[in-house]
C-alpha positions as CSV (number, residue, x, y, z in Angstrom):
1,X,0.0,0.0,0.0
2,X,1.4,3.7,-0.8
3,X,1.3,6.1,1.9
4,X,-1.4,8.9,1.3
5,X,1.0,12.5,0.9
6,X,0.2,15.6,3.4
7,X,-2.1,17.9,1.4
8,X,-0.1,21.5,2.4
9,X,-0.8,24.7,1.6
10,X,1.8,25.3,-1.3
11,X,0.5,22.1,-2.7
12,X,-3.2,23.5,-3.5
13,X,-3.7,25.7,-6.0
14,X,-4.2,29.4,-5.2
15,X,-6.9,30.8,-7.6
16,X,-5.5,33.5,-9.7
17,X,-7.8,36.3,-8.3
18,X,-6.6,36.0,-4.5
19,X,-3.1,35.9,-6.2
20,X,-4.0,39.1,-7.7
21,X,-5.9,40.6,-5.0
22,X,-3.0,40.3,-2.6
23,X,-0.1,41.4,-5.3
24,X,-2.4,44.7,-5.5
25,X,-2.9,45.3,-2.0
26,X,0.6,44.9,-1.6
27,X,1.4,47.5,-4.0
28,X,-0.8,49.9,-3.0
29,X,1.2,49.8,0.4
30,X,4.3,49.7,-1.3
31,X,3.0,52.9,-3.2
32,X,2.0,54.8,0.1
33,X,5.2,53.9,2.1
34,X,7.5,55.1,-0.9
35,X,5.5,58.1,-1.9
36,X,5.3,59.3,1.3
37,X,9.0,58.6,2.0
38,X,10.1,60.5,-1.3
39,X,8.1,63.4,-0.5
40,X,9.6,63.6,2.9
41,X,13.5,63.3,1.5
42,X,12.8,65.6,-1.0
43,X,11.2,68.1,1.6
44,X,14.7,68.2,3.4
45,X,16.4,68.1,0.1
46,X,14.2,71.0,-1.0
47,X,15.3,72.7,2.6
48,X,19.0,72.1,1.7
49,X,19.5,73.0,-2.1
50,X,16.8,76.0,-1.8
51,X,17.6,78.0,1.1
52,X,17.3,81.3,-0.3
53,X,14.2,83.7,1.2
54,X,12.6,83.2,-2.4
55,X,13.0,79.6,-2.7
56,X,9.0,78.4,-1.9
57,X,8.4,77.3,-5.4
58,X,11.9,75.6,-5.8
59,X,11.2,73.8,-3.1
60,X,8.2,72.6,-4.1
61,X,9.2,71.3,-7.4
62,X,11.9,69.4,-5.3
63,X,9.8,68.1,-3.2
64,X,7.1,66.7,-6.0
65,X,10.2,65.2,-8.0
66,X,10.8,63.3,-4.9
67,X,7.3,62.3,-4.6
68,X,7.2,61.1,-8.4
69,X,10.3,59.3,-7.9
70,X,9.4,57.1,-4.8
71,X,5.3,56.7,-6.7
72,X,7.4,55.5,-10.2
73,X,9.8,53.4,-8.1
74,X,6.7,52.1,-6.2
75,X,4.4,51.3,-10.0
76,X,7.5,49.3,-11.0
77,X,8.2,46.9,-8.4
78,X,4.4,46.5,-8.0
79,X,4.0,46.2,-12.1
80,X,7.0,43.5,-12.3
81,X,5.6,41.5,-8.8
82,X,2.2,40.9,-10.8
83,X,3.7,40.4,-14.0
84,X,5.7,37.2,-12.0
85,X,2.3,36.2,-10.2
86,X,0.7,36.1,-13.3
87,X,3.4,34.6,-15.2
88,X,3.1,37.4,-18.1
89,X,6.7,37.5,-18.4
90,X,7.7,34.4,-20.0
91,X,9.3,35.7,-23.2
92,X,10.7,39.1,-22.4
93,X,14.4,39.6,-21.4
């Protein structure tokens, strides 16, 4: 008689919705945490480069390039993590 194998978790199939469900919600952290993080460095970037009496403006341009770069950064790892749940990537290099 063969043994009967231990159904575990990694062993059942997750249904692709969940899969994407979770890669999303995941992202839409990642999104906050790094958006919020590249505002804030470029604030004190901002505070640094633009010191001047007249530099409001410059530093807000500084600190929405910060923003943009921490909500681009954040889109990318997100796009590529569902890309490799979905299994979308198979023939790009």
């Amino acid at each position: 008689m063969e043994a009967s194998k231990p159904t575990t978790a990694s062993a059942v199939a997750t249904p692709p919705e969940s899969v994407v469900s979770e890669v999303m919600k995941e992202g839409f952290e990642t999104i906050a945490i790094q958006t919020g993080a590249g505002i804030g460095l470029g604030f004190m970037a901002g505070l640094v480069l633009a010191r001047g009496g007249a530099g409001g403006s410059a530093r807000k341009l500084i600190t929405g390039f910060g923003g943009g770069v921490g909500l681009g950064s954040a889109w990318t790892r997100c796009s590529i993590q569902l890309e490799e749940a979905l299994g979308t990537n198979q023939g790009k290099k």
